[in-house]
ZAFIBA-986132 format. One record per residue (C-alpha): y, z, x; residue in three letters; residue number from 1. Coordinates in Angstrom, 3 decimals. Each point is the difference from the previous one (the first is absolute). Example, Ala and Ser with C-alpha at 12.3 -4.5 7.8 and 13.67 -1.06 7.14 Angstrom:
REM residues 2
<torti y="-4.500" z="7.800" x="12.300" aa="Ala" i="1"/>
<torti y="3.440" z="-0.660" x="1.370" aa="Ser" i="2"/>
END
This chain:
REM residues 93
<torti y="-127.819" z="-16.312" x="-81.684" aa="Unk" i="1"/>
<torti y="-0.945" z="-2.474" x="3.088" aa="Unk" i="2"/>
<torti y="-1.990" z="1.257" x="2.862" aa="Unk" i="3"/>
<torti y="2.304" z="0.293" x="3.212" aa="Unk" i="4"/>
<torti y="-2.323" z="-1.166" x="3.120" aa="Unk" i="5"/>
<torti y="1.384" z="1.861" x="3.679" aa="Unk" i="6"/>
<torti y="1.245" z="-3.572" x="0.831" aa="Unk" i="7"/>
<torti y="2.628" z="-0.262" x="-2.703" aa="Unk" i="8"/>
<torti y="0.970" z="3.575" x="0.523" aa="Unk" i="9"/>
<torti y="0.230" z="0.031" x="3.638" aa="Unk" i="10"/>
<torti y="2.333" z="-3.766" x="-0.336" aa="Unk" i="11"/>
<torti y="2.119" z="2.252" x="-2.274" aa="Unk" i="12"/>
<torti y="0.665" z="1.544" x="3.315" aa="Unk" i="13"/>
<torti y="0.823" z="-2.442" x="2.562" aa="Unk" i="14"/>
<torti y="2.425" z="1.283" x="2.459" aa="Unk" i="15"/>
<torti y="0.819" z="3.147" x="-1.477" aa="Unk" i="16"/>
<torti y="-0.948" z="3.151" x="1.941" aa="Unk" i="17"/>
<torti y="-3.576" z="1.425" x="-0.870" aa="Unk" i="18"/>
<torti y="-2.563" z="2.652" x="0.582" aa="Unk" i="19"/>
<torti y="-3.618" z="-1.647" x="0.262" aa="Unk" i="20"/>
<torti y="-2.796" z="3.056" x="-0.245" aa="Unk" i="21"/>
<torti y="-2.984" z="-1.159" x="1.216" aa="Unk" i="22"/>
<torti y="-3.785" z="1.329" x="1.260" aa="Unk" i="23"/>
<torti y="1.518" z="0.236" x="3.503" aa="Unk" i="24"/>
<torti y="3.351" z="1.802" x="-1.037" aa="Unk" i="25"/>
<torti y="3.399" z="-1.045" x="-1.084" aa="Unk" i="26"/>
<torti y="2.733" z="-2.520" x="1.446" aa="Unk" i="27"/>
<torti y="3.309" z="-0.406" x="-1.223" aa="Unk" i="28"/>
<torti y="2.369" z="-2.899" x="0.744" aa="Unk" i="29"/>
<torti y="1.208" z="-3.227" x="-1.869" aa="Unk" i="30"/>
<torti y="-2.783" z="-1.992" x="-1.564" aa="Unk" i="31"/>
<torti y="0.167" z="-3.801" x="1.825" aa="Unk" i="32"/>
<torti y="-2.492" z="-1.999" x="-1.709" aa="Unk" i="33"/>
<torti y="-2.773" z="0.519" x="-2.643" aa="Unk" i="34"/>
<torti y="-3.313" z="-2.295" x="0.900" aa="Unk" i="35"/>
<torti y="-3.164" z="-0.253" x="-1.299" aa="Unk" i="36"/>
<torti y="-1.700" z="2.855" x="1.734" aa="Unk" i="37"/>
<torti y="3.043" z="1.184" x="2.100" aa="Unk" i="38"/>
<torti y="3.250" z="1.488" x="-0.251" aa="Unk" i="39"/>
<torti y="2.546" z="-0.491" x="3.059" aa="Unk" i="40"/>
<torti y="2.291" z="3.155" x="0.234" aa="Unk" i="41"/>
<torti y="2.941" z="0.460" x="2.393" aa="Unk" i="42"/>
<torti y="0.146" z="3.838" x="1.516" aa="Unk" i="43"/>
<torti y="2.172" z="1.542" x="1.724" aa="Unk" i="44"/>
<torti y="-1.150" z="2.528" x="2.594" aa="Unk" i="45"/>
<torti y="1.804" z="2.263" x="2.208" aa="Unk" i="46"/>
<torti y="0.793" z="-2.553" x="2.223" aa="Unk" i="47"/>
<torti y="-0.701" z="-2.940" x="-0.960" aa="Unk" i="48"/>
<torti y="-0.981" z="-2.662" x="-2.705" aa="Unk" i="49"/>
<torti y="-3.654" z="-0.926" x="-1.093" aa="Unk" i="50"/>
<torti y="-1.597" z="-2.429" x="-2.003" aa="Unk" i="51"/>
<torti y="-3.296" z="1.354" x="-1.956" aa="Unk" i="52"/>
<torti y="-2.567" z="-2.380" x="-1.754" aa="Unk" i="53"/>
<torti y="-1.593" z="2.587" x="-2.638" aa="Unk" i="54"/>
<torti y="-3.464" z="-1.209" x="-1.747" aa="Unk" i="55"/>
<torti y="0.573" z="0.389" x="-3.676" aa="Unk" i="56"/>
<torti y="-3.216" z="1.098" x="-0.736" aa="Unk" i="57"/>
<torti y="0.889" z="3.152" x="2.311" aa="Unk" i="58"/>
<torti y="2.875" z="0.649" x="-2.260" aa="Unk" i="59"/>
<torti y="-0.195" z="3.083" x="-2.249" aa="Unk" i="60"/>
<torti y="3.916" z="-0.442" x="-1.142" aa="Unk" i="61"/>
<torti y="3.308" z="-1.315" x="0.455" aa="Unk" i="62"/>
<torti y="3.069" z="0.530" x="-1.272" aa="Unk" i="63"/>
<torti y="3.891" z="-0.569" x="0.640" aa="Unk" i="64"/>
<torti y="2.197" z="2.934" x="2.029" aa="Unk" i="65"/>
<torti y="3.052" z="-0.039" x="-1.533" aa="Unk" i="66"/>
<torti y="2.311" z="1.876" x="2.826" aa="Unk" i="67"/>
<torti y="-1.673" z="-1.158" x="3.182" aa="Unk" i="68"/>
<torti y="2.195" z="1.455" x="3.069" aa="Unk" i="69"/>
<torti y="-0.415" z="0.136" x="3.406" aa="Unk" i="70"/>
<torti y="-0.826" z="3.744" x="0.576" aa="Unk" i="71"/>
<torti y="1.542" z="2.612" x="2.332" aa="Unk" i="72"/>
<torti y="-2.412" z="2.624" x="2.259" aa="Unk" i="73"/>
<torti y="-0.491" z="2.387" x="-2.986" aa="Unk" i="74"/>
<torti y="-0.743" z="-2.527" x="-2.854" aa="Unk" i="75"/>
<torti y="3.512" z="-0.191" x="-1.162" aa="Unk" i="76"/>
<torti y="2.083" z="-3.190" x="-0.335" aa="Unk" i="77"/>
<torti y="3.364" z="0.192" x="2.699" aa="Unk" i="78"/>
<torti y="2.011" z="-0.437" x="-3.691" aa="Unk" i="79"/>
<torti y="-1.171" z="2.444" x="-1.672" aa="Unk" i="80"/>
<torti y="0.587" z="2.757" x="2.359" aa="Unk" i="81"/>
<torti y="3.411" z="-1.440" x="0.429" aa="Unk" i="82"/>
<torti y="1.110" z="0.040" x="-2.952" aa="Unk" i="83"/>
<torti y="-1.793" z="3.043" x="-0.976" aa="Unk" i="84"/>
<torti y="2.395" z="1.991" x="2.233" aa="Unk" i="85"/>
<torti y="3.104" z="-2.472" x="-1.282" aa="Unk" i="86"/>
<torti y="-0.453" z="1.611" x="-3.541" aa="Unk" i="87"/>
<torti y="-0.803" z="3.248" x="1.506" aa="Unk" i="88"/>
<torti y="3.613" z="-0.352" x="1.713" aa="Unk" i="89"/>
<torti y="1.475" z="-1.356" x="-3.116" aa="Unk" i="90"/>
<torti y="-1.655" z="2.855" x="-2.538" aa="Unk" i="91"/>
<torti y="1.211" z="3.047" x="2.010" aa="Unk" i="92"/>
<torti y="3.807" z="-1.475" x="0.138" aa="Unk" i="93"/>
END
C-alpha cells in the first residue's frame, strides 16, 4: 500500500466543497488551490464571499461535504422544507 502525503489528498479535492478542521476551528467552502504550506478556500458567509489562506501545518483534517447548501435561519436547506411539506401534501391525499 503507498503512503498518501496531505498534498495528494487535498489535490484529490480541488474545487469540490470541503470542511478544513483546524487548531483554530473549522471552515467550510470550495477548496481553490493546494500549495506547499497553504490551502486557498472560497467561503461563503452570510453576506458575502471570502477568500482564506489556511497553513497546512494548522490543519488537523479535511474532507469533502457532499450536500453543501446554502442554509435557511434554523439550519435547514429552503428545499428540504419545501418539499418536505410537498410529500406531506401528497401522503395525506
Amino acid at each position: 500500500m503507498t503512503e498518501l502525503t496531505f498534498h495528494q489528498i487535498a489535490h484529490e479535492l480541488l474545487k469540490k466543497e470541503v470542511e478544513v478542521v483546524t487548531l483554530q476551528g473549522n471552515f467550510v467552502g470550495r477548496l481553490l488551490e493546494v500549495g506547499r504550506d497553504v490551502i486557498v478556500l472560497e467561503s461563503r458567509g452570510r453576506m458575502r464571499e471570502r477568500v482564506l489562506a489556511i497553513r497546512i501545518e494548522t490543519i488537523v483534517a479535511i474532507f469533502r461535504v457532499e450536500n453543501f447548501a446554502p442554509r435557511g435561519p434554523f439550519g435547514f436547506n429552503p428545499s428540504e422544507v419545501e418539499s418536505e411539506s410537498h410529500h406531506e401534501e401528497s401522503s395525506s391525499h
